[in-house]
N, C-alpha and C positions, 0 to 999 in steps of 0.2 A: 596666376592672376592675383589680383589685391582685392583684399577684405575692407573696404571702409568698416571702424570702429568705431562710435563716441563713446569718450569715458571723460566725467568730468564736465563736460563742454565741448571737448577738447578732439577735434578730428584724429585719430590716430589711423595706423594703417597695419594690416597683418600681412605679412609677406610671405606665409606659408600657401604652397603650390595648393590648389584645390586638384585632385586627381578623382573620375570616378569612373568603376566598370560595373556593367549590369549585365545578365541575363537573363532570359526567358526560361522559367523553372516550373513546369506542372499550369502553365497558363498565368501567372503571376511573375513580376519583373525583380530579382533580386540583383537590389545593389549593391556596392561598396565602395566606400567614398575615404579620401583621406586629405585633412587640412584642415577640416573646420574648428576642431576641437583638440583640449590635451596637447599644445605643441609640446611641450616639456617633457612628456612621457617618452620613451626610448621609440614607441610606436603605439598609435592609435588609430581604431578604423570604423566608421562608422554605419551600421549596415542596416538596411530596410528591403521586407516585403509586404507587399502589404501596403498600411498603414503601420506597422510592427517596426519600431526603428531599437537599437539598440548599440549604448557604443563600447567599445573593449580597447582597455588600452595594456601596454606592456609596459613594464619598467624592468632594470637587472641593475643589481648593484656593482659600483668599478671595480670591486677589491673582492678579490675569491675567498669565500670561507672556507674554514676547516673541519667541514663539520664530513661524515664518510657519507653522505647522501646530497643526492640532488635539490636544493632546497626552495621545492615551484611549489606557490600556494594561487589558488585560481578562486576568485571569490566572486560569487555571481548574487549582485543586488536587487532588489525587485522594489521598486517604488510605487506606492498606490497612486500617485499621480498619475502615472503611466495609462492608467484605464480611468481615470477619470473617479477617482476611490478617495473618502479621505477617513481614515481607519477610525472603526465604530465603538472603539473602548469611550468613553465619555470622558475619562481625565488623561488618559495617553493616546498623542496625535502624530505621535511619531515612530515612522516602524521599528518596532524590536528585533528581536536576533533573526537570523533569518531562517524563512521557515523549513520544514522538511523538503519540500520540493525543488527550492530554492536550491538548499545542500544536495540534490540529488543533481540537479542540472549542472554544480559544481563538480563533482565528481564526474560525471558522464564526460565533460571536457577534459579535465583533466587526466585521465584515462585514455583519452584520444591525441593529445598531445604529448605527454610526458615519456614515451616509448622512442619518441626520435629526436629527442634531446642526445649530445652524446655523454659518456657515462664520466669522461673526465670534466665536464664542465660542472661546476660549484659555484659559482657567481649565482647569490640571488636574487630571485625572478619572480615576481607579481602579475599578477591578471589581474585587472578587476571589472568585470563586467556590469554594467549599469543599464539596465532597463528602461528607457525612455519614453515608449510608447506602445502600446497594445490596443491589435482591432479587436479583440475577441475570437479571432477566424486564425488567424497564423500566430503560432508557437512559437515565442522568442528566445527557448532554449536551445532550438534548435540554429536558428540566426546567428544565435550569439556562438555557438560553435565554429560559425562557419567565419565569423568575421573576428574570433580570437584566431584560426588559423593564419586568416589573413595579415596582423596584424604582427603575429610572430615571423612571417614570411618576410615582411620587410622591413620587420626590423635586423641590427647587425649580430642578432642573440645566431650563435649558431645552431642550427635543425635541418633536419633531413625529414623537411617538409616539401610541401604542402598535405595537407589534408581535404576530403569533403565531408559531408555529415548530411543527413537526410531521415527523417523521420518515414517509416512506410508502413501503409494502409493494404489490407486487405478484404475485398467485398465480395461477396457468394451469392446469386442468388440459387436455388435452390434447380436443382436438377442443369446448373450452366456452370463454364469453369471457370473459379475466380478471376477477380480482377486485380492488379495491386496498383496503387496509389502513393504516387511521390506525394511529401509533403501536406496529407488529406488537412482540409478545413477541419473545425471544428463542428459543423453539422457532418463531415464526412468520417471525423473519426468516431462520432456514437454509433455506426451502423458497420466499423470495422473489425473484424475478427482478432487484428491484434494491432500494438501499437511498438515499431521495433524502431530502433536506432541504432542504424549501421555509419561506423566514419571507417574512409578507405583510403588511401593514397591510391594512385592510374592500379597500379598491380595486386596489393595484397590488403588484406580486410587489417583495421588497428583495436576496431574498439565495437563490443556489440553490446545491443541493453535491450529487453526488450517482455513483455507479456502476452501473451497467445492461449487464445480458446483451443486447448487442447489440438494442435493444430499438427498436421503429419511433417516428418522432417523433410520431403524433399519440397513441400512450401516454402517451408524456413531456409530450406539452400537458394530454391528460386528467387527469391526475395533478394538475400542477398548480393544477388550475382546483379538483378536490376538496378538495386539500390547504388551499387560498384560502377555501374553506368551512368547515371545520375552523378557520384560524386565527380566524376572526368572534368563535367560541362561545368562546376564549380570549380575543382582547382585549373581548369585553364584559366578563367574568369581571375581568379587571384594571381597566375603567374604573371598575364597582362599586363597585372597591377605593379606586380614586381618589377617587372621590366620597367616602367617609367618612375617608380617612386621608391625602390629596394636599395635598401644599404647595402655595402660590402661587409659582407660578413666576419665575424673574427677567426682568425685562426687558432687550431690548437695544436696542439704538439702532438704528433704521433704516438707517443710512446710517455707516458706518464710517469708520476714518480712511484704511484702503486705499483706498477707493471714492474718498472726497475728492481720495487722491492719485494716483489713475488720472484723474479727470476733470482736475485741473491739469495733469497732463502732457501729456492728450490738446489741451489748449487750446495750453500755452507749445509742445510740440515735438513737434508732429505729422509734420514733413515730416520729422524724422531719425530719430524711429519707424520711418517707413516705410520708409527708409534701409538703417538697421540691420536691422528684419524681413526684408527681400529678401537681404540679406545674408547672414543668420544660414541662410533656407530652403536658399540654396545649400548652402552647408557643414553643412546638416542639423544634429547635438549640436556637432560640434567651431566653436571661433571664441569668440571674447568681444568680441563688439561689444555686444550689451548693458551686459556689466561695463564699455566704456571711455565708453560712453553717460551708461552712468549715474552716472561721475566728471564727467563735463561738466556733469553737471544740477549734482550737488552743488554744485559748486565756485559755479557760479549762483545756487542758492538757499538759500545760505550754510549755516548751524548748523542749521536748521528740521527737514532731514532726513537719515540717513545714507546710504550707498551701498547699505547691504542694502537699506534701505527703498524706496530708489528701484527697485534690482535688481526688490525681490518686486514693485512695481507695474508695470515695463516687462513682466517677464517673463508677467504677470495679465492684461496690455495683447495682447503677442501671441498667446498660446493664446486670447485673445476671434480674433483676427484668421483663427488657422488654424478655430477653429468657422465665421465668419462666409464666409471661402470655400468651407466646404463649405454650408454652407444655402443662400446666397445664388446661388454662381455654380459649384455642383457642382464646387468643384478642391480635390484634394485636397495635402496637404503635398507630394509628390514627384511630385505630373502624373499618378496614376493615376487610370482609370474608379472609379466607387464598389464597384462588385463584382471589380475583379480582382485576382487576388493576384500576391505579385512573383515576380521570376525565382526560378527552384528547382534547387540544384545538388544533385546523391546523389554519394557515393563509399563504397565498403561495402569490407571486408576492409584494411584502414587500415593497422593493426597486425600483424605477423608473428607475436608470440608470445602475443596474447590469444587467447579459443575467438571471439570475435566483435567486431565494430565497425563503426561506418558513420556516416558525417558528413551530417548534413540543413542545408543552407542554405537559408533564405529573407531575400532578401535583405539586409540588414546582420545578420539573426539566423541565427547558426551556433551547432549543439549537435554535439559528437562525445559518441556515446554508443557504451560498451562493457558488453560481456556476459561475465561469467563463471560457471562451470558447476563445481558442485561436489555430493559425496554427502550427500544428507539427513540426514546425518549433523550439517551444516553451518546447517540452518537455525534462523531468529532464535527464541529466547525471549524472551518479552511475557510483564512481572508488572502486575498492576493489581489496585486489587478487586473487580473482577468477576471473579478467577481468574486462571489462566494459558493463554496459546497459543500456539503457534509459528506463524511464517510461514515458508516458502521459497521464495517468491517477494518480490524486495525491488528497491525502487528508492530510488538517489540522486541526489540534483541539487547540484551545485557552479557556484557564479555568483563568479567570483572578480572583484575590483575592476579588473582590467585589461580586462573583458569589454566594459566601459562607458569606458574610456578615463581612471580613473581610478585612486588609488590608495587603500589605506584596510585593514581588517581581516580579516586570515585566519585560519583558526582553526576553532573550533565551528561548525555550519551555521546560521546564522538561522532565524527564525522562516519567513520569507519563502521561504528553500530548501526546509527541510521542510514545509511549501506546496506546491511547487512539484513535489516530489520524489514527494509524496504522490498529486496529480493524476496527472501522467504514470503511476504505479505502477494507480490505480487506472482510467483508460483499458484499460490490457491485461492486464486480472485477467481478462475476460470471454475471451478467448483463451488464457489459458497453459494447457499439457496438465495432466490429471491425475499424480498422483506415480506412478498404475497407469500410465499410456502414458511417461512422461516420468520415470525416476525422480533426477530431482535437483533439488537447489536451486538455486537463477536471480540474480543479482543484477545487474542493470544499474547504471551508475554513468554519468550526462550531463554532461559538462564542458559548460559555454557559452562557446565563444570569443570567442563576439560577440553583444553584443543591443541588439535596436534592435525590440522589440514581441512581445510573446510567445511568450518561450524553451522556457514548459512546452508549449506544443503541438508544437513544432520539437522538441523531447525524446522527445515521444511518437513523432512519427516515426522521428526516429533511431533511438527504440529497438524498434520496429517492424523497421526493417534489419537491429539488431544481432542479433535474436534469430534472424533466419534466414539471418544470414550463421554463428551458431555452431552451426546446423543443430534448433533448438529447433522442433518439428513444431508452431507455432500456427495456431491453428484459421482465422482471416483475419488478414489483414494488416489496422491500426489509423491511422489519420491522426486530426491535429487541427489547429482550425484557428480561431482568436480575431476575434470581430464585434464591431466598437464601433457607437458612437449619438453622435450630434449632435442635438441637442434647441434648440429654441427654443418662445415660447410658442405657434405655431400651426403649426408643422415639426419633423419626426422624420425623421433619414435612416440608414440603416444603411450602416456600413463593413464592407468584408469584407477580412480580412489586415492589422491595423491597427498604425501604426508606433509606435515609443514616443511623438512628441510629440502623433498621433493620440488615446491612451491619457490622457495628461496633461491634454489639452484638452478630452477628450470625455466623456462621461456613462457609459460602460459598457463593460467589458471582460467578452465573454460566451463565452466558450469552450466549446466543443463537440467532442470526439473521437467515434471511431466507425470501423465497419466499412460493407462497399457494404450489411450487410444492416439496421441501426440503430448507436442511440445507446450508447457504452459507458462515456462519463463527463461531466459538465458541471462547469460555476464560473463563477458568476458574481457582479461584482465593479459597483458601482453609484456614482455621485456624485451623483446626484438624488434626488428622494422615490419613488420605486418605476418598474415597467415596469407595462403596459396588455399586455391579453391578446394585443393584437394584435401590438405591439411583439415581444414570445413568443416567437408563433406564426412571423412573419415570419422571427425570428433563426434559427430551427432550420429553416427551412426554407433560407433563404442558406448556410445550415453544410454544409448536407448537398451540397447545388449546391458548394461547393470542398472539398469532404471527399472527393466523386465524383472531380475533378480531378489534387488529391496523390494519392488513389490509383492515379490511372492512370501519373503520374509512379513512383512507389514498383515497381508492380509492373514498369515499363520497365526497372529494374535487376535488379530480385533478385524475380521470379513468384511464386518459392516459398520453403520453410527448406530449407539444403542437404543433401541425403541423407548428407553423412555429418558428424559431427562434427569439430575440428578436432584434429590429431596432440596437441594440449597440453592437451586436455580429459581428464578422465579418463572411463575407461570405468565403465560402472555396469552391473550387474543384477542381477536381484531374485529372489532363491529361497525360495519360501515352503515350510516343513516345517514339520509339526507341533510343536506346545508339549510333547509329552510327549520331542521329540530334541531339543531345546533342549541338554540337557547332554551328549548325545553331539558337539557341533559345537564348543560351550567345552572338552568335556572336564575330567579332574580340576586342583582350580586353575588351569583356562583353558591346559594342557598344548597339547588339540590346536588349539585357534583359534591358537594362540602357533605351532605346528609348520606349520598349512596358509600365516600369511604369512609365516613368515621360507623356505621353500621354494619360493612362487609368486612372492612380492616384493605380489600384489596384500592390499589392506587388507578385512578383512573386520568387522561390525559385525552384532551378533545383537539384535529387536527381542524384547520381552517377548510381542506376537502370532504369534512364529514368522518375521516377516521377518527374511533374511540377504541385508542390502545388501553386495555385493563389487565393487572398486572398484579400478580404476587406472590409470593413464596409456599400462601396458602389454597392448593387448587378447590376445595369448596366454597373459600371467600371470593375467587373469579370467576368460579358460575354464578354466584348469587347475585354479582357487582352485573353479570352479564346478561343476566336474566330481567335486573332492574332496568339498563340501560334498554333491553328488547321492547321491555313494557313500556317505558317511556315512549317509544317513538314507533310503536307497532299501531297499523292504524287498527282498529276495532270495527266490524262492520255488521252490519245484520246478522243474525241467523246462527252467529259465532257461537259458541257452547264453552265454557270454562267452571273452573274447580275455583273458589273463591275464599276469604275469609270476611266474614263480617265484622266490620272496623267500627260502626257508627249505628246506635239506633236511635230514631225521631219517633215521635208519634204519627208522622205521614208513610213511614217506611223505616227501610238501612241499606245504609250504603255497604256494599263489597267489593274487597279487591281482588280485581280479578286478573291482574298484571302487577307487577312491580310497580308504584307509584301510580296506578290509575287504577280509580274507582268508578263504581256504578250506581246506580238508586235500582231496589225494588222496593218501586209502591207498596203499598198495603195490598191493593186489589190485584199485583201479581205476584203476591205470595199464596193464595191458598182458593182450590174454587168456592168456599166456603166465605161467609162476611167476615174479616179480620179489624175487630178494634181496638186493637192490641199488639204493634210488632213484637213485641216480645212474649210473646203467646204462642209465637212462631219459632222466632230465632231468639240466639243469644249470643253476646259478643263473644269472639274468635271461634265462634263454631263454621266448619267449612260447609258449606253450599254448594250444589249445582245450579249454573243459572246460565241463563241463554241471552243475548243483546235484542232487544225489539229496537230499541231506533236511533239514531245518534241525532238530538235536535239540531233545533240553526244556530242553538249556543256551543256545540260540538259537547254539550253534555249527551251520557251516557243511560240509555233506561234500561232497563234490566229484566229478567221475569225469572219466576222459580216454576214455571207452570211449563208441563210437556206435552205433546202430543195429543189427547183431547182436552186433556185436563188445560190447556190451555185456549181452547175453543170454549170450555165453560167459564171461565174466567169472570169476574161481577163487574157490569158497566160501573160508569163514574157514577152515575147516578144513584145505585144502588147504594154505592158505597161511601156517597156523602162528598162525590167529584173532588173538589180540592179540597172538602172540608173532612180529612181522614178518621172517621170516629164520631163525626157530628161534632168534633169540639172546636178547632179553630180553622180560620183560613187556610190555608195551603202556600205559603210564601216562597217561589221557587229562588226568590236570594238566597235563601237558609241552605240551599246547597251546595254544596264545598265538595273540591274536584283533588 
């Protein structure tokens, strides 16, 4: 069909095909549409559920780089426009870098796509996803998964696609057996037990990500397998597409110029391969017998090749080797059984002046991970447009270039960190107390000392320690614990505790955290065309077998979080008074909230619901700050009995305080059954009193009595005692009394 255009004045016409396919998905109609946008791009698709539109386009460049990796970068943009947002910084109105969630939805695609690219293609290849519109209710990261597969599918990039992708929900009610939920709304995902993302091609699982309320593994398989059904009815939906609007794809060459030079090598120098290989196993990453190997060859086989070249196919050569001992003769790189994991060191309370910390090592992989503890006050705001929301629970991962023995860029966190940061965080979401039991903000931060096979489950641990070395009351204690695969065409072996060159060599890095009672977070991460249900099934079953293990390790140090917090944490609590005392605790222009901290020293903060977070390092200065804020907004009622101190004497009486910030009057005539002409004949300032409340006027002033039991039935009328004229000497001016 043709597009009428005006540009100019000037009628123009687009002659790009409009093509579109739709299906019915969880009661909502997802589309995917191609023509209207991006002609230029190599392929573009533009996809909606919803009101949720989002569009993906691809490009590749003509001419193949040299570079030894596949070089896809996936950039997923989120524009406040999209929700109808125009960002709240006052002098910057245009979005900055993009946020953590943003990079998290970039990775979750690209993880799902980049495993069926094939390994000789090198032509670079851009994504870039662009957020256009959001209802609040559907999640455009996950759209956008679905319509970059799309996208890729019909373009001429070659892939051993299609893909589906599906976010799924699970709902329990109590004593009935769950439910799961394709695609849950966003009222359907606050009442769900977890939130997973599975992408699958018809047969094998590619990509999984996901958080769970300690939830049992054969949920997590179940899930799975439905979510696997769901993605079908999506890639038919895209091959449709393909059929009327798909390129012919490119061809590659069967047999590459690596391959060629892996098989000459293995002919001309195979015995110093093996040399070198045996070599390099001892000294594990560190050594360059390879690099001086692969000057030998050069120099042998003159200009033909360079050293990198040589490098990438020695290097291609051994990780074939460390696979092939494990298929063949079950040994693994460092002499371990297939199921064991390595030695495990704990040391907790590290640090003298943080509120927590604790060092997890597994074998070359060490994270110290620390905890610090701060007032709600404190926790993160998150703009996007789907709205605003805070978090105060937060995790960071720092992997610095020393970790790995090498040298390189510090600075901004990688993609790869906030990855990383983000798993370990979302492993012990399912644990942290509520802001009711717990009230403050949390942030761990995981240094990796060292790494040698994955640091984010060694993180999760750690931070498992830290939290209850800083005395954080979590619900269970969290391990985690990373399963690879070794694949060949008629053998599948699974690795438990897998090392970095294990990782490098193998097919899958499958990560699983969790409590003794379920699963509370996964990731996993694939170099082959998909996993087999069983393959799944098996990994989560291995996981939980050394997830049972670390925890028995974990709890051998630190059982529980320690009862009491640490001297450098501050103290917190939480006083809820009604919205209509709101302004008795500020006070006029914030007078008395300004009087109760510069008095206590502790830091007080009023919520617009009535909470009064009060806070500080010094737990005497938070009962006092607590005790004021009581008395402010405690009503006082007849008959009430309090310990007071006498603040004020008049010749009518004295006022006492009998709460923090409120006082009282006792007349003259109920201070003593006797005549009193004199309050100070009676009392004297700061001395403490018992006194009881007789009446609270219609000015919500306070009258007071020091008279008990009979002595307050003798009590001397007004008259006797000169009514409002106290002493016989002046009037009685009830202005003169101050509250």
């Amino acid at each position: 069909m043709e597009n009428n255009i005006f540009l100019d004045g000037i009628k123009r016409t687009n002659t790009m095909k409009l093509v579109t396919k739709s299906i019915e998905l969880s009661g909502r109609t997802l589309s995917l549409e191609v023509g209207r946008f991006a002609e230029q791009a190599s392929s573009a698709v533009l996809a909606r559920y919803g009101d949720t539109m989002v569009l993906a386009t691809v490009t590749a460049s003509s001419k193949e780089t040299s570079l030894d990796y596949f070089p896809l970068s996936v950039e997923y943009v989120e524009r406040l426009y999209a929700g109808g947002r125009i960002k709240g910084s006052r002098w910057v109105k245009r979005e900055g870098r993009p946020t953590d969630d943003a990079i998290l939805a970039g990775r979750v695609i690209d993880r799902s796509i980049r495993p069926l690219f094939p390994k000789s293609y090198k032509h670079d290849v851009q994504i870039i996803i662009t957020v256009l519109s959001v209802d609040g209710d559907n999640d455009p990261d996950i759209l956008a998964l679905v319509a970059v597969s799309a996208a890729i599918a019909i373009s001429p990039i070659p892939w051993n696609g299609p893909v589906g992708g599906v976010r799924m929900g699970y709902v329990k009610s109590e004593g009935e057996k769950g439910a799961f939920i394709i695609n849950p709304r966003q009222t359907e995902q606050a009442s769900s037990e977890f939130d997973f993302v599975v992408s699958s091609n018809k047969d094998k699982v590619v990509m999984l990500e996901g958080g769970f309320c300690e939830t049992p593994e054969s949920v997590v398989y179940d899930a799975v397998l439905a979510a696997k059904e769901a993605n079908v009815m999506i890639i038919d939906c895209i091959n449709e597409l393909v059929q009327e609007v798909g390129k012919t794809k490119i061809e590659l060459a069967e047999v590459s110029e690596l391959d060629e030079l892996k098989n000459k090598l293995t002919k001309d120098y195979k015995k110093e391969m093996q040399e070198a290989f045996a070599k390099k196993a001892e000294k594990e990453f560190s050594g360059d017998e390879l690099t001086v190997l692969a000057k030998t060859i050069v120099e042998a086989y003159g200009t033909d090749y360079s050293v990198k070249d040589i490098e990438g196919a020695l290097d291609a050569l051994f990780k074939k080797q460390v696979k092939e001992n494990v298929l063949k003769h079950g040994k693994r790189f460092d002499g371990r059984k297939i199921d064991e994991i390595r030695p495990i060191e704990i040391e907790v309370g590290i640090l003298p002046r943080t509120h927590g910390s604790a060092m997890f090592r597994r074998g070359q992989t060490q994270a110290l991970t620390v905890a610090t503890l701060g007032t709600p006050s404190l926790e993160q705001l998150i703009e996007s447009p789907m709205g605003e929301e805070s978090k105060r629970y937060i995790h960071h991962y720092s992997m610095p270039p020393y970790s790995v023995g090498e040298t390189g860029r510090v600075g901004t966190p990688s993609r790869r960190e906030i990855g990383h940061g983000a798993l370990a965080e979302r492993a012990l979401l399912a644990v942290i107390p509520s802001e009711d039991e717990f009230p403050y903000t949390i942030r761990l931060v995981s240094e990796i000392m060292s790494s040698n096979g994955s640091t984010s489950m060694a993180s999760t641990c750690g931070s498992t320690l830290a939290l209850m070395d800083a005395g954080v009351p979590i619900k269970e204690p969290v391990a985690g614990i990373s399963i690879g695969l070794m694949t060949s065409k008629d053998q599948t072996v699974l690795l438990t505790d897998i090392l970095g060159i294990e990782d490098f060599s193998g097919d899958m890095d499958f990560k699983v955290a969790g409590t003794k009672n379920g699963i509370t977070a996964i990731q996993l991460d694939i170099k082959i065309d998909g996993l087999t249900d069983e393959i799944v099934e098996n990994t989560l079953e291995k996981a939980r077998d050394a997830r049972m293990l670390i925890l028995e390790k974990i709890k051998a140090v630190l059982s529980a979080p320690r009862q009491k917090l640490s001297q450098y944490a501050p103290k917190v609590t939480v006083v809820k008074i009604p919205t209509e005392k709101i302004g008795e605790i500020i006070g006029p222009g914030g007078k008395m909230i300004r009087q109760i901290q510069s008095v206590t020293g502790a830091v007080v903060d009023v919520e617009d619901d009535g909470s009064v977070m009060i806070s500080g390092t010094d737990e005497e200065a938070v009962k006092k700050a607590v005790e004021w804020v009581e008395g402010l907004t405690h009503e006082v009622k007849p008959g009430e009995e309090y310990e007071g101190e006498v603040k004020r004497i008049l010749p009518f009486g004295a006022f006492v305080q009998i709460l923090p910030g409120k006082e009282g009057l006792v007349h003259v005539s109920q201070m003593s059954t006797e005549f009193v002409g004199n309050p100070e004949d009676v009392v004297k300032l700061g001395q403490q009193v018992k006194v009881r409340v007789l009446e609270i006027d219609d000015q919500h002033r306070v009258n007071l009595s020091m008279l008990f039991g009979d002595d307050a039935k003798k009590a001397p009328s007004r008259e006797r005692s000169g009514g409002d004229r106290p002493g016989g000497s002046r009037p009685f001016d009830r202005r003169n009394r101050r509250f």
